[in-house]
C-alpha positions as CSV (number, residue, x, y, z in Angstrom):
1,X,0.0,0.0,0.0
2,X,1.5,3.3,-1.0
3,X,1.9,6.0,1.3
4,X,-0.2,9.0,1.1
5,X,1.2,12.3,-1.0
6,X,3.2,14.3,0.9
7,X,4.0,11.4,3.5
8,X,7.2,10.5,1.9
9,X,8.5,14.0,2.3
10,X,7.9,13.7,6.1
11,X,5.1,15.9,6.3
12,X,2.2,14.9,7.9
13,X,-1.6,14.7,6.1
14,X,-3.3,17.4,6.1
15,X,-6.2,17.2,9.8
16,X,-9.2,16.3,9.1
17,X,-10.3,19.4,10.7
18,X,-9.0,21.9,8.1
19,X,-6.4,23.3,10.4
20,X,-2.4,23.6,8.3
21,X,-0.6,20.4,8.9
22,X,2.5,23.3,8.5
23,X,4.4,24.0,12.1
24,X,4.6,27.4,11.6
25,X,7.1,28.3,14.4
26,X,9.5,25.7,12.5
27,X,9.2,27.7,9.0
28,X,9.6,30.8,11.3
29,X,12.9,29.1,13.0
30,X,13.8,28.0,9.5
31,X,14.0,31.8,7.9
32,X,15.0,33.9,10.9
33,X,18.7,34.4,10.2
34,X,17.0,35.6,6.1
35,X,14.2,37.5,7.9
36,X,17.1,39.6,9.8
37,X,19.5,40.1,6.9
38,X,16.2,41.2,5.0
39,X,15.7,43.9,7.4
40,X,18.9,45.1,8.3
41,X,20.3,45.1,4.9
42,X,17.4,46.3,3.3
43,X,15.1,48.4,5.6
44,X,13.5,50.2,2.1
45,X,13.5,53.8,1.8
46,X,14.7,56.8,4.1
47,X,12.3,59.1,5.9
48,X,12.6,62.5,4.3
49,X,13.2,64.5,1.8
50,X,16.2,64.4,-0.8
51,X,17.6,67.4,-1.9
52,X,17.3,67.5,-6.5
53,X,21.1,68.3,-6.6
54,X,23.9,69.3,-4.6
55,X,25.9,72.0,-5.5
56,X,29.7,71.7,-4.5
57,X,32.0,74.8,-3.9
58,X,35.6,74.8,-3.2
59,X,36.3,75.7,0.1
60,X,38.7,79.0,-0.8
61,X,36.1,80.3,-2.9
62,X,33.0,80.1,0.0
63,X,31.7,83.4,1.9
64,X,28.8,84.1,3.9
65,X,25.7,84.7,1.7
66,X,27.1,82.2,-0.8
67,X,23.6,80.7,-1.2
68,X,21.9,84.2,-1.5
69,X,24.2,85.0,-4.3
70,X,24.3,82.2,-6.2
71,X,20.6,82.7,-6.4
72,X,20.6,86.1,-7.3
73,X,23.2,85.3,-10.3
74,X,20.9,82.9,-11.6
75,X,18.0,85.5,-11.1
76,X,20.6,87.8,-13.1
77,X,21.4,84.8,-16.2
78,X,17.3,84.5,-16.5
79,X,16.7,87.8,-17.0
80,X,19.7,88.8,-19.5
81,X,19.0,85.6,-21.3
82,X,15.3,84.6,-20.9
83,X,14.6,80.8,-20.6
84,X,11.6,79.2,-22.1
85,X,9.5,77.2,-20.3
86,X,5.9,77.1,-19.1
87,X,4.5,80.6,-17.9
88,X,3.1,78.5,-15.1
89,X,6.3,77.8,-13.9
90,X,7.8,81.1,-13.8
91,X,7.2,82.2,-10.5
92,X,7.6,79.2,-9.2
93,X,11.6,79.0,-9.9
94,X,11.4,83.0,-9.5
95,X,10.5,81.8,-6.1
96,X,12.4,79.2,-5.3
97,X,15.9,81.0,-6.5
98,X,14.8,84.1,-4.2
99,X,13.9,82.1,-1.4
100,X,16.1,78.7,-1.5
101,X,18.3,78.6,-4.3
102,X,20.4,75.8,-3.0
103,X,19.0,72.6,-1.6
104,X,22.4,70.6,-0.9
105,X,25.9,72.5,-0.7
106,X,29.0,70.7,-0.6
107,X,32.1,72.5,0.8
108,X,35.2,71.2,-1.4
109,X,38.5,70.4,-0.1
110,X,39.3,67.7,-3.1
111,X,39.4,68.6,-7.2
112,X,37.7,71.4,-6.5
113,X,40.1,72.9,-4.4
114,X,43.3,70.9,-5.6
115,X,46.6,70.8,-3.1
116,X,47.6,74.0,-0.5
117,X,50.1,74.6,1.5
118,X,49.2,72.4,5.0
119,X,48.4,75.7,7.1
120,X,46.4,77.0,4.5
121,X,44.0,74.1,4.2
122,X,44.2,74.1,7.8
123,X,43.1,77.2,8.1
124,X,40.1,77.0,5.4
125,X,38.9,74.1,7.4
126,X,38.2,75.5,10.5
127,X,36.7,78.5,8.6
128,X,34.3,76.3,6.7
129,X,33.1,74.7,10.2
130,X,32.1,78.0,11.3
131,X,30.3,78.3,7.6
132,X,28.6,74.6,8.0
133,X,27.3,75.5,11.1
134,X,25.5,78.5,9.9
135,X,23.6,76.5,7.6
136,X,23.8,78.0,4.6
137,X,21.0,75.6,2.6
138,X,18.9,72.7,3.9
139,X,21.8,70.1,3.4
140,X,25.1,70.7,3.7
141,X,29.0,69.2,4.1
142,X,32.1,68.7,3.0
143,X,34.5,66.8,0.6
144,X,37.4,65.7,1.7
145,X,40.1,64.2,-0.2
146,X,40.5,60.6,-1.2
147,X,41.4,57.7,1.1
148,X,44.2,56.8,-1.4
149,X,47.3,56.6,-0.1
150,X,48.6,59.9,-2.1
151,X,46.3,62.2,-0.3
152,X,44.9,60.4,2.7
153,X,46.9,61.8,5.8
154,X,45.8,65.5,3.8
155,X,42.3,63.6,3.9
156,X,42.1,63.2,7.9
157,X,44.0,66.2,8.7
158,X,41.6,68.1,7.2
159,X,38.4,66.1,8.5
160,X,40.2,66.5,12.0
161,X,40.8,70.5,12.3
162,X,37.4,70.8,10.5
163,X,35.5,68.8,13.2
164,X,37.2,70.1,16.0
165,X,36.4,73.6,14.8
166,X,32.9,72.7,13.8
167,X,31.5,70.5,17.9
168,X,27.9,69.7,17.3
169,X,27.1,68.4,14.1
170,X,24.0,70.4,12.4
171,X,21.4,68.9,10.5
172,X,21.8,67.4,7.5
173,X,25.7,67.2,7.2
174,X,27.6,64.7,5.4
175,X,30.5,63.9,4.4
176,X,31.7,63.5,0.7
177,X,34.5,60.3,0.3
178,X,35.6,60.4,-3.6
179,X,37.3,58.0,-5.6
180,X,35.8,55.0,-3.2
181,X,38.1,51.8,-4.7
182,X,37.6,49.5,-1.7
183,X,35.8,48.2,0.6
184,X,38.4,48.5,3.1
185,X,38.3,52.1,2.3
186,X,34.8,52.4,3.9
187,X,35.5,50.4,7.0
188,X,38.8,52.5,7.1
189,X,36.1,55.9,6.7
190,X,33.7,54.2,9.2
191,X,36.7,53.9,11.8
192,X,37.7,57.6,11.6
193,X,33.9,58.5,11.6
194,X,33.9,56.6,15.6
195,X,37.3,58.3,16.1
196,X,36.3,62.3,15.8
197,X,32.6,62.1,16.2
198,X,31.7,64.7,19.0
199,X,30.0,62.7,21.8
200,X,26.8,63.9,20.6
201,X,25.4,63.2,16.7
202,X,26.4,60.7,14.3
203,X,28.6,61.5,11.1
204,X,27.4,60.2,7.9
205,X,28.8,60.0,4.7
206,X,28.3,59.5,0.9
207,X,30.4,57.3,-1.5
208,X,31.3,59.1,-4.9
209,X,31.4,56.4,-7.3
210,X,34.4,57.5,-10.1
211,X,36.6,54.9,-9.9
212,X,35.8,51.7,-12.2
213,X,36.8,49.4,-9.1
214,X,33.8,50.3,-6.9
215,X,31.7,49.0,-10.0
216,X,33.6,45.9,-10.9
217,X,36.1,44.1,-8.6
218,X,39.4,42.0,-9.4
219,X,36.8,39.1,-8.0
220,X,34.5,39.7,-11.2
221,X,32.1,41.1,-8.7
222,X,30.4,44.4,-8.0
223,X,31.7,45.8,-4.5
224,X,28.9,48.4,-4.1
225,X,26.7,46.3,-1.7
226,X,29.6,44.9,0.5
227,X,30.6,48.8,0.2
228,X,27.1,49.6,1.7
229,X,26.8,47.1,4.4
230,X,30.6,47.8,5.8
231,X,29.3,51.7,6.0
232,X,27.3,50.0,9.3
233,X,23.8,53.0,8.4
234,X,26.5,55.5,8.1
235,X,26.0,55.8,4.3
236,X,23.8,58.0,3.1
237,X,24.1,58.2,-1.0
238,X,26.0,57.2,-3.9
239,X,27.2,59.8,-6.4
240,X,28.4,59.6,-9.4
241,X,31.4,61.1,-10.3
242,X,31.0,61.9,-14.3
243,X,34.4,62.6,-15.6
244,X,36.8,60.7,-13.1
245,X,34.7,57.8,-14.3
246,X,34.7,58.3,-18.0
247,X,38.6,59.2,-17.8
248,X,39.6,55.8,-15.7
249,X,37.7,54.2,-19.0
250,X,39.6,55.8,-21.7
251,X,37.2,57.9,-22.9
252,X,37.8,60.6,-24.8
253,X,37.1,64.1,-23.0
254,X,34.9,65.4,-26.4
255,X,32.6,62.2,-24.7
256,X,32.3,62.6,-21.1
257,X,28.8,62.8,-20.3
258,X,26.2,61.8,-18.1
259,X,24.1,60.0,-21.0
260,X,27.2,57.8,-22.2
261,X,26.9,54.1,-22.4
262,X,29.3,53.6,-19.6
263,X,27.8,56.3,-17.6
264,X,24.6,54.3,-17.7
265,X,25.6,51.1,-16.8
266,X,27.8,52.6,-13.7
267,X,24.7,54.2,-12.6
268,X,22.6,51.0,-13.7
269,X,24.6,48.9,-11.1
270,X,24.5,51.5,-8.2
271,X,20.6,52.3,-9.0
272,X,20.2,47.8,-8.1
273,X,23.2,48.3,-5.2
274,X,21.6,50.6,-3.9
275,X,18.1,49.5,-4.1
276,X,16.0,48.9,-0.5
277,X,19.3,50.0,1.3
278,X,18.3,53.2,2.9
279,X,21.1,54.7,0.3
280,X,19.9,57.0,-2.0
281,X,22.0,57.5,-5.7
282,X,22.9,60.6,-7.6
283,X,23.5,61.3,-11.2
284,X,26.9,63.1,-11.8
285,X,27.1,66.6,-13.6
286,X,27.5,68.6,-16.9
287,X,30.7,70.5,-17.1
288,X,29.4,72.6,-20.5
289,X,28.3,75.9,-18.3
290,X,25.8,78.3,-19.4
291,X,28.0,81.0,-19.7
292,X,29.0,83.9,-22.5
293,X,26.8,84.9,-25.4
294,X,23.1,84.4,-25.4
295,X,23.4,81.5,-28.2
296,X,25.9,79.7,-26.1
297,X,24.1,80.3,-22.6
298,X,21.1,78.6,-24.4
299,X,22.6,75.9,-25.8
300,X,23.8,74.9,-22.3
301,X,20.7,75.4,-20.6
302,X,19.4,73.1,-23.7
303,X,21.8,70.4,-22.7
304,X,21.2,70.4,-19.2
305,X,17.3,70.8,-19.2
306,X,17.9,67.4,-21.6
307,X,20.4,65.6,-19.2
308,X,18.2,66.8,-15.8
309,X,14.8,65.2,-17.5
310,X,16.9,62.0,-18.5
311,X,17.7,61.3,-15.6
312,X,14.5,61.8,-13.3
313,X,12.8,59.8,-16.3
314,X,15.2,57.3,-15.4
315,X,14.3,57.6,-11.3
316,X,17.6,59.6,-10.3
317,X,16.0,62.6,-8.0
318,X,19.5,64.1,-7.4
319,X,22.6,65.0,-9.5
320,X,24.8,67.8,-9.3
321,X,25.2,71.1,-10.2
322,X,28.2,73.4,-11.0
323,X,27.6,76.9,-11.5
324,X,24.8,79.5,-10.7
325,X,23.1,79.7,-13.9
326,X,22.5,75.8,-14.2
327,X,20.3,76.4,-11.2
328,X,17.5,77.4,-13.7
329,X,17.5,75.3,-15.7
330,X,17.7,72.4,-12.5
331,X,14.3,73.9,-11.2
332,X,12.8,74.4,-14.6
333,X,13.6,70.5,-15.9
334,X,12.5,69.3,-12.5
335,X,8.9,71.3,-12.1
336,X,7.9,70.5,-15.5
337,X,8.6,66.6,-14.5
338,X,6.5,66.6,-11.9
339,X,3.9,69.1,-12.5
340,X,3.0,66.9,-15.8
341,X,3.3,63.6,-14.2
342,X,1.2,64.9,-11.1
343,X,-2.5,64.9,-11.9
344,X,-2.2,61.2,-13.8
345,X,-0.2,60.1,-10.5
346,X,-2.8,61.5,-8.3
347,X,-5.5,60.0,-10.1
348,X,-4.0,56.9,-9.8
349,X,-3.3,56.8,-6.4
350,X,-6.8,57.9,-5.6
351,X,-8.2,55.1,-7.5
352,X,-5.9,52.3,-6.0
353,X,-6.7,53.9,-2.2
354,X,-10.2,53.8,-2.8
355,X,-10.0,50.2,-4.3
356,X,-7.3,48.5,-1.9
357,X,-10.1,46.7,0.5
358,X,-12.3,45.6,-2.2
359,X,-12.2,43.8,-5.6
360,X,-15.0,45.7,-6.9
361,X,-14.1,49.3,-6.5
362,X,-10.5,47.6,-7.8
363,X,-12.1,47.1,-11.2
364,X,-14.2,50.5,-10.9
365,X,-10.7,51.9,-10.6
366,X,-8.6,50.1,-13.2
367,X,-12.2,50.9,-15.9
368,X,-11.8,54.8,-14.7
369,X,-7.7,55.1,-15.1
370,X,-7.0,52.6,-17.7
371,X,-4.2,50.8,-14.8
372,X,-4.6,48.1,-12.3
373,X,-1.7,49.0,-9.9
374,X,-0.3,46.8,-7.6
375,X,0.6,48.1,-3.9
376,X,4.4,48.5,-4.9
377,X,3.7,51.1,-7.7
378,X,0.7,52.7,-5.2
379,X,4.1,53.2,-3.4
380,X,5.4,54.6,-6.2
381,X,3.3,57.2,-7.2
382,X,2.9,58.1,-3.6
383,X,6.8,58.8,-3.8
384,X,6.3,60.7,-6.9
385,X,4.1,63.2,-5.3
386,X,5.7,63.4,-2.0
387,X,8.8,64.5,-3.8
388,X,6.8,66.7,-6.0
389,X,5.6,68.8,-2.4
390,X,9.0,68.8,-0.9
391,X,10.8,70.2,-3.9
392,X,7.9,72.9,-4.6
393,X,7.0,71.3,-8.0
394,X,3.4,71.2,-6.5
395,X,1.8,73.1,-3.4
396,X,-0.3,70.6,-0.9
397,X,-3.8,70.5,-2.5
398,X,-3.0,71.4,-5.8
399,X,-4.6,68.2,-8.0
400,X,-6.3,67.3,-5.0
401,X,-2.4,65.9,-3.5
402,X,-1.7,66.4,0.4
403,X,0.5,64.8,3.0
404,X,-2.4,63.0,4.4
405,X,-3.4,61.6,1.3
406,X,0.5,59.9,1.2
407,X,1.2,58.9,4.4
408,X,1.5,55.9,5.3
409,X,2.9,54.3,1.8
């Protein structure tokens, strides 16, 4: 007589009483060392908002009421050169370069600023402290130089008289570590993060990814998620650095750019790194500035309104920006982005909150929008229009979109 199904695996036949013949608590003992790596590798998305690009500044060249100026010169390049876009969104960036110009600024002691005399870096690092902690824009740091062995006692030294100088750590503030090419670097950066931490507040950092060995290993394997987890929650972003990338590779300066095929794959590889981590990723920059003539200012703002678009189509909210007069043209690509993809979002997301608990008003939904979303792309558009009221794309109520409407996806 043959046994019955499932007995020659060892599990039991199913009660006669309906009840699982599956010992839950064993499956549960089974998949708790998965269960934690799932939620301390992968915890999903950060809690608040990410700044659409961060500007960086080298440290000599930073004064009080840098923000305030650099909005006013982009105030000053819109109205020599006029910009078109929507009328709709004119005093919208109008009001956003008057009133917050810069959303990230990074202080920089690294290409930027290139190699000083010791005292002289020394003393623009505890300057810049006393400039940090003023807060010039909603995010702020500083870039250091590389952990490589060339530059990496400059590197510390300058962390180290900056800190000290700086004691309480404000808001917001990170630290930029270029040319990442190890994991050992990051444990190495995690280690001098413990060692001149003030006793209160955590320093963070971001990874710039330039170097082609943060993308592929000498084990044929990408190092960007052993890079993440060694950061121990310290990480905060990944950036992309656009022409120390592109150079490493061999390619040609005439064909540095944010859309080449290398480009994209780097940023392909950190976009799935970097997925579910907490880490959020950033495109990398233009370097052709909107400045001279009107016919060249134009043409520039034309190229970066095209690379800005491209890469929020492509779900990078962040890249970086270089000069005061791409600050239009950051705003204008960005509004337009989300001001068009708003009411169809909204519309969606109505549809799909209204229709979660029942099957019916699912297919009332999916008849009136044309989409049967599932609850990960509900998430998505949610995400959409949260970032669209934190940047100022969109003011709460405007196609019917509020915080209350978003929270809690």
């Amino acid at each position: 007589m043959s046994a019955p199904a499932g007995e020659f695996l060892g599990v039991p036949r199913e009660p006669r009483d309906g009840t699982s013949r599956v010992p839950l608590p064993e499956l549960d003992r089974r998949l708790a060392v998965a269960d934690g790596v799932l939620r301390d590798r992968w915890p999903g998305e950060p809690a608040g908002r990410q700044p659409l690009h961060t500007v960086y500044v080298p440290a000599d060249r930073v004064r009080t009421g840098l923000a305030r100026r650099w909005g006013e010169q982009a105030l000053a390049a819109l109205s020599e050169h006029g910009l078109p876009y929507p009328d709709e969104l004119h005093e919208r960036i109008g009001r956003k370069l008057a009133t917050e110009p810069i959303e990230d600024l990074r202080v920089d002691f690294e290409d930027g600023y290139g190699r000083r005399e010791d005292a002289t870096e020394d003393a623009h690092a505890r300057a810049m402290a006393a400039f940090i902690a003023g807060r010039p824009a909603p995010f702020c740091g500083i870039r250091i130089k590389s952990l490589e062995a060339d530059t990496r006692a400059r590197a510390v030294r300058t962390l180290e008289r900056f800190l000290d100088a700086l004691g309480t750590i404000p808001p917001g503030f990170v630290i930029t570590l270029p040319k990442v090419s190890s994991v050992e670097q990051v444990e190495a950066m995690v280690w001098l993060c413990r060692l001149l931490e003030p006793a209160a507040g955590q320093l963070r950092f971001e990874l710039q990814v330039e170097m082609p060995q943060a993308v592929l290993g000498p084990d044929g394997r990408c190092p960007l998620p052993a890079m993440i987890h060694a950061a121990q929650g310290r990480c905060t972003g990944l950036h992309y650095g656009t022409y120390d990338y592109s150079a490493a590779l061999g390619i040609a300066a005439a064909y540095q750019s944010m859309e080449h095929p290398a480009a994209d794959h780097a940023k392909a590889v950190m976009q799935v790194a970097a997925a579910g981590t907490g880490v959020r990723v950033a495109d990398g920059s233009t370097n052709v500035l909107p400045v001279g003539g009107t016919a060249a200012v134009h043409a520039a703002w034309a190229l970066h309104l095209r690379l800005v678009r491209r890469s929020l189509e492509r779900g990078f909210y962040q890249g970086w920006d270089l000069h005061p007069a791409q600050l239009p043209t950051r705003y204008a690509a960005a509004y337009a982005f989300f001001r068009e993809g708003a009411p169809a979002a909204a519309t969606r997301l109505r549809a799909w909150l209204a229709g979660r608990d029942s099957a019916a008003q699912r297919d009332s939904g999916a008849r009136d929008t044309g989409y049967l979303d599932e609850p990960a792309t509900a998430r998505a558009l949610a995400g959409f229009l949260r970032r669209a009221l934190e940047c100022g794309a969109l003011d709460s109520g405007e196609f019917g979109v509020d915080r209350y409407m978003l929270d809690g996806l």
